[in-house]
Structures are given as C-alpha cells and as structure tokens.
Wavefront OBJ file of the C-alpha trace (Angstrom):
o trace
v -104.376 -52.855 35.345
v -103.573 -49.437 33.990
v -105.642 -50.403 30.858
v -108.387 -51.521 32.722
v -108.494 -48.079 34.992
v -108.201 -45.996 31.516
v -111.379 -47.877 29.901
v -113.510 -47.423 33.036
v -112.854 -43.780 32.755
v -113.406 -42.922 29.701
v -116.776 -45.459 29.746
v -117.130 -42.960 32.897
v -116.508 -39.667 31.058
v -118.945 -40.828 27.896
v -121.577 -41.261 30.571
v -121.478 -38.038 32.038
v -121.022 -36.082 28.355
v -124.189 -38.290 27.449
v -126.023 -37.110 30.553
v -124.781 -33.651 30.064
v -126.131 -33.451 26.474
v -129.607 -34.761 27.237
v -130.010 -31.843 30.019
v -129.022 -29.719 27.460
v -131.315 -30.983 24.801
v -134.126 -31.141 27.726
v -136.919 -28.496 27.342
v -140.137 -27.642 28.940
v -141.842 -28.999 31.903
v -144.797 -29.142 33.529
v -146.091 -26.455 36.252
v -148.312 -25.013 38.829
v -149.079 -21.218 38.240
v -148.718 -19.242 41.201
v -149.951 -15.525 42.224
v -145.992 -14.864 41.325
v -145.098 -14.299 37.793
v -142.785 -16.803 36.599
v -140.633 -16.857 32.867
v -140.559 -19.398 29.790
v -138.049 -19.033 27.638
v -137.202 -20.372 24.507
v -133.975 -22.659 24.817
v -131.301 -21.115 23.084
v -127.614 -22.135 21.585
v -124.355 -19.997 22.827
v -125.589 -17.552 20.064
v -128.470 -16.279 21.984
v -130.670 -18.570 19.299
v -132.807 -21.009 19.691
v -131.750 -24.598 18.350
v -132.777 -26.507 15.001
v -135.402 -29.239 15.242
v -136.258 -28.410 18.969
v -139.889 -29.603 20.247
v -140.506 -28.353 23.746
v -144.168 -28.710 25.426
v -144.798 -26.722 28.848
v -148.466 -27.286 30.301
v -149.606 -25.059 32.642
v -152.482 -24.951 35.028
v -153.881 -23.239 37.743
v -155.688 -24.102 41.297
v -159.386 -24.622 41.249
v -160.901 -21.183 41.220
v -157.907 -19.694 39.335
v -156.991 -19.147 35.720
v -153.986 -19.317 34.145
v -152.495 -16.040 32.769
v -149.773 -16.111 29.705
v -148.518 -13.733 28.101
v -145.841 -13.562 25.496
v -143.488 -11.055 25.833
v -141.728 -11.304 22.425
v -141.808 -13.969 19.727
v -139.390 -14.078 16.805
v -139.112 -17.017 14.978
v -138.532 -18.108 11.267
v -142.111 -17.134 9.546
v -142.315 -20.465 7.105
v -141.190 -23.212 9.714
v -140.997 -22.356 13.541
v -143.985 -21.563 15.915
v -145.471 -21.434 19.476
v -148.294 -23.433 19.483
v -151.002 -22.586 22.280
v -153.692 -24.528 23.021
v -156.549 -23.627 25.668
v -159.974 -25.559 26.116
v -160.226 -26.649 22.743
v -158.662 -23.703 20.852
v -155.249 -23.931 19.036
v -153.396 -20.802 18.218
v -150.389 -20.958 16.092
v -147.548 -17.833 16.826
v -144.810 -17.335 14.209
v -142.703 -14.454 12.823
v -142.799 -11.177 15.263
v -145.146 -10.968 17.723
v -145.457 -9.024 21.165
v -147.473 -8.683 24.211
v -149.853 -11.451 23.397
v -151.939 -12.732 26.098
v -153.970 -15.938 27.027
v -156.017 -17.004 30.052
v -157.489 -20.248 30.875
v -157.381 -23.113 33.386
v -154.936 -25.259 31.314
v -152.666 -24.111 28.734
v -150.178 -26.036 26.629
v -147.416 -24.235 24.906
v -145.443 -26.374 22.101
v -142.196 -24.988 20.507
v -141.306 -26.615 17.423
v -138.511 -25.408 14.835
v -136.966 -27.185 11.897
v -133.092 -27.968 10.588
v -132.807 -24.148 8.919
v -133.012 -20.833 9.734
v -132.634 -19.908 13.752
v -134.504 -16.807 15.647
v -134.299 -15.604 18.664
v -137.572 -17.340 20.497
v -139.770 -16.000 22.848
v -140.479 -15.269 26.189
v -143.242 -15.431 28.154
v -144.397 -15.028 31.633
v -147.474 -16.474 33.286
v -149.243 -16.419 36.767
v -152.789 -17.695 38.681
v -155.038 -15.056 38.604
v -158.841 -14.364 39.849
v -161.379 -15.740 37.274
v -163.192 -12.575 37.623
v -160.002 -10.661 36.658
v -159.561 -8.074 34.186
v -157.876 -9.202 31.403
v -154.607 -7.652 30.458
v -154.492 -5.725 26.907
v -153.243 -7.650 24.233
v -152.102 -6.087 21.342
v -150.435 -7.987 17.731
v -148.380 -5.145 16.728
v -144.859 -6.088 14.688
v -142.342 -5.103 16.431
v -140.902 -1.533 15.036
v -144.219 -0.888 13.930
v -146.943 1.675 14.577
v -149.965 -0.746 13.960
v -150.469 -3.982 12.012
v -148.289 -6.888 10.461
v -148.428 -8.609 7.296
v -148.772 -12.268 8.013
v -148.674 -16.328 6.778
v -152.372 -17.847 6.891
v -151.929 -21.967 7.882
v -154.718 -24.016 8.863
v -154.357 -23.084 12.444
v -156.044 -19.919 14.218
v -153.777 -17.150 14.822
v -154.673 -13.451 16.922
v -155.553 -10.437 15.589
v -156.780 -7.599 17.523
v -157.221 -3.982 17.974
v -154.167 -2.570 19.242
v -154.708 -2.195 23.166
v -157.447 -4.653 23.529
v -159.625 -5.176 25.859
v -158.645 -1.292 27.325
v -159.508 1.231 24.457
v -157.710 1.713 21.352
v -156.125 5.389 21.148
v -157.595 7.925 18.826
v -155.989 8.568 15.043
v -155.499 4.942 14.848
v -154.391 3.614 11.362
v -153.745 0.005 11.508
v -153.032 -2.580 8.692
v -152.713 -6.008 8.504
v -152.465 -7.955 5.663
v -152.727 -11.846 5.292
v -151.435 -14.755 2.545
v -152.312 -17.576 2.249
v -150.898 -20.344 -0.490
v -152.113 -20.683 -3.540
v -155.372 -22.536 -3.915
v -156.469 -21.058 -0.181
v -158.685 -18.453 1.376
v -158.420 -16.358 4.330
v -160.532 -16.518 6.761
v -161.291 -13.695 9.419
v -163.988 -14.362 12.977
v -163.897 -11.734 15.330
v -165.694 -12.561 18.847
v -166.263 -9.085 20.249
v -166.982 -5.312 18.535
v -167.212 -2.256 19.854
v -166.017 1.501 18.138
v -167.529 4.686 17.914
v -170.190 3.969 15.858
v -169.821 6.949 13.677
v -166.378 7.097 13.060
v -164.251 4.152 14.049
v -163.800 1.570 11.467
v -162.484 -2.053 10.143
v -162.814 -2.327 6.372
v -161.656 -5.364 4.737
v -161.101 -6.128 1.472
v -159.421 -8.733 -0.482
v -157.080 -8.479 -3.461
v -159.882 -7.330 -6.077
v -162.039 -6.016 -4.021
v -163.634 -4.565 -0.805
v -165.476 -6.935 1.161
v -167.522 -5.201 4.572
v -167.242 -2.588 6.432
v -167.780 -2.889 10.035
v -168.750 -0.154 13.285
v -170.362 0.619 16.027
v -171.205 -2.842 17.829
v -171.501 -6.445 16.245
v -171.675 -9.931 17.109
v -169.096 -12.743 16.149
v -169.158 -12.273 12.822
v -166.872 -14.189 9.877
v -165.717 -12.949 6.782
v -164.091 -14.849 3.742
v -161.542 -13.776 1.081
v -162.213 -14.305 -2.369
v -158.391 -14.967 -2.706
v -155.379 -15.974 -1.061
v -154.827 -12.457 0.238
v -157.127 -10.474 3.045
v -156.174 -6.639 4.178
v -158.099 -5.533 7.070
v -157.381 -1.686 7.624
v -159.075 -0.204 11.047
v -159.157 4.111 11.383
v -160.139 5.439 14.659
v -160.829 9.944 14.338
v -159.597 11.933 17.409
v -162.869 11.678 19.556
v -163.897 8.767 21.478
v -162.597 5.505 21.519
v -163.828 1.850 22.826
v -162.259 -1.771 23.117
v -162.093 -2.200 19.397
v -161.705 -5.708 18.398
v -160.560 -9.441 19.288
v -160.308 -11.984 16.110
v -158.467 -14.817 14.236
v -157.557 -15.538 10.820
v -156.780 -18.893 9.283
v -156.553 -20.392 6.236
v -158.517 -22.899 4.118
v -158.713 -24.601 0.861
v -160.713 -22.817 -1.856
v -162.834 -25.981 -3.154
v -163.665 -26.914 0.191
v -165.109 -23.324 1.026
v -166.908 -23.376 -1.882
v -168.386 -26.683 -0.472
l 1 2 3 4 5 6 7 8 9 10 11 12 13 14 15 16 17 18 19 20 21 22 23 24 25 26 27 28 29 30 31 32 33 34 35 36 37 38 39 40 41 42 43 44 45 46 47 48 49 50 51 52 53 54 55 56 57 58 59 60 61 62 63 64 65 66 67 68 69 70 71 72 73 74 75 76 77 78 79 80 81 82 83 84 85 86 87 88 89 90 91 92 93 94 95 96 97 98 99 100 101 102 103 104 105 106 107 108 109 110 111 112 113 114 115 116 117 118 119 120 121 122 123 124 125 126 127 128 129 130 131 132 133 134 135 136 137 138 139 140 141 142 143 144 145 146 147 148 149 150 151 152 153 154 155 156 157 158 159 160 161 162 163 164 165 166 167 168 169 170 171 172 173 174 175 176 177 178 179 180 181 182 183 184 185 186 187 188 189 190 191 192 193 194 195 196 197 198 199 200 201 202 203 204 205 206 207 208 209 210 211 212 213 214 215 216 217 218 219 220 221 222 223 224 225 226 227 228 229 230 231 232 233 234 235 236 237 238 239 240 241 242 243 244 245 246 247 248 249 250 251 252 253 254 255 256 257 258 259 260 261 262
C-alpha cells in the first residue's frame, strides 16, 4: 500500500513539473489592441536573458476602423542568429542587433521571435495600442543605442528599417548620420526609400559603396532604389543649421550578385 501511495505521487509530482515547464517554455499569444498601451516582452531565463532556440509568434490586430500601433522599445539580440520578425500586409521586416524606438502601424501585425542554441541577449520590448487610422504617426528613429546617429548593420534577404533620425517629425539641424551595411560575400545591398523630403539646398543623403560614390540625393524625391556594386553600402546624411524637414523612411536588404545582374 505504501508503495502504491509513493508511485502515484511521484507520477503526480512529474505531472505537475511537466506542466510547469511547458508554461514556462510557453510564449506569445494572440491579442486585441486596445486604446491602452499594453507590453511584449521577450521571455527571458533567471539571468534577465532571453532563452536558446525560443520561437514565439504574437499577432496582433485591431477593431475595424483602427490600426494597430507597435513600437519597439529596445531590441538587443545576437546580430548573426536571433531576430524579431514583423510582418504587416505583405511586408516582412527582420530586427536584429541594437535597435530602439522602432515603430509599425497596420491592421494586423505578426511579431516572431526566433533565437538559436548560442549566444543570449537581452530581447526586446515593445508596446502596442489601437489607434485612429487618420493618426499621426509616431517618430521612428534606427539609432544604435549609445550612439549619436547611424549603425553599422548585417544585410539578409529580408527588409530591414532605416530612417532619418526623428522620422516622420523633422530631423534636427547639424545632423551627421552614418550607417553602413554588409552583406556576405557574393551579395549586394540594396537601399528603397518610400518618402524624401530635406532642405533642398543643404540637407543631404550620399551613398556610396566600397569603391565608389553612388547618388546623391535632396530636396524632394519619389521611391527611389539604389544598388551597391559590392557587399558593402554607406549611406551618410548632413543636415546645416537652418531648416529642417521629415528626412527619410527606407529599407535595405540583401541579394545575390548574379541574380542582380540578371
């Protein structure tokens, strides 16, 4: 009898350690944004890091007439391996390395968190909320953090942010941003910005590749796209101590050489 009581409690303890460790291992969910902000985190180990070989998906969306708002905080992860992927409509936006105050709006978003067996970060966080579809949008900036303006960056095949510092509100005057962007061997980079607007005179984004300078761009322009002629793109943007505007709002990518050249 005292056998049998022993086995049915530890077949009883297992259980709830086995239940215990999938809650722990459980991440994301689905959700409703509300007019009240609300906060995604990362999950993270004892350590304040978050765990090896995680995959977490949270979808968000919003009630008809509203738009989801998102906006990342703070993003550290490993730069090779682990990433926030976003996806809106049918845009993908891959978030890696250091990143803050990053922000996406749409009716559905889908944020998947994926890391692999090595190095550990510490995450991100994010907050999101319903908003008016005619609201402003909030600025957005891709600033490093512990830098004044700029980051280098990892080109992969999926679209990642770059913008002017502040954007859509004006970039400050005396601006000196760089950013510069690998990718592997045998690639291109590949930069599309979606909206222009500087001081035509004075207010600048010159990029140039390794071995040379590519364009120079100003005043106002349509999506344009430009293409490295190597793996490496520097995009340097100089704002003089008069008037400012929005600036910029792009992505960079990258993609194999031969099949540019096709």
């Amino acid at each position: 009898m005292i056998l049998r009581r022993c086995i049915i409690w530890l077949f009883a303890l297992s259980l709830m350690l086995f239940n215990q460790g999938l809650a722990q291992r459980a991440c994301g969910f689905n959700a409703r944004a509300t007019t009240e902000a609300q906060t995604i985190r990362s999950p993270a180990s004892a350590d304040g890091r978050y765990r090896n070989n995680e995959d977490c998906v949270w979808t968000l969306t919003a009630s008809p007439g509203s738009l989801v708002n998102l906006k990342i905080i703070q993003l550290r992860t490993e730069s090779c391996c682990d990433y926030l992927q976003v996806t809106l409509s049918q845009q993908t936006i891959l978030l890696r390395g250091s990143r803050s105050n990053v922000t996406f709006r749409g009716e559905r978003i889908r944020l998947q968190f994926i890391t692999d067996g090595s190095f550990r970060r510490q995450g991100f966080t994010a907050t999101y909320r319903a908003v008016s579809e005619n609201a402003v949008l909030e600025p957005t900036t891709t600033l490093a953090p512990g830098s004044p303006c700029g980051f280098n960056a990892n080109a992969t095949s999926e679209l990642q942010p770059l913008n002017s510092p502040g954007y859509p509100y004006n970039y400050e005057n005396d601006a000196n941003c760089t950013w510069t962007i690998t990718a592997q061997d045998g690639y291109i980079v590949q930069f599309t910005f979606y909206d222009f607007q500087t001081e035509g005179c004075c207010d600048t984004l010159h990029v140039r590749d390794a071995s040379r300078g590519l364009i120079l761009y100003q005043g106002s322009e349509g999506n344009r796209t430009t293409t490295s002629t190597t793996n490496v793109m520097m995009l340097n943007f100089l704002s003089d101590n008069s008037r400012t505007d929005v600036g910029f709002r792009g992505f960079f990518r990258g993609k194999p050489y031969m099949l540019h050249m096709d």
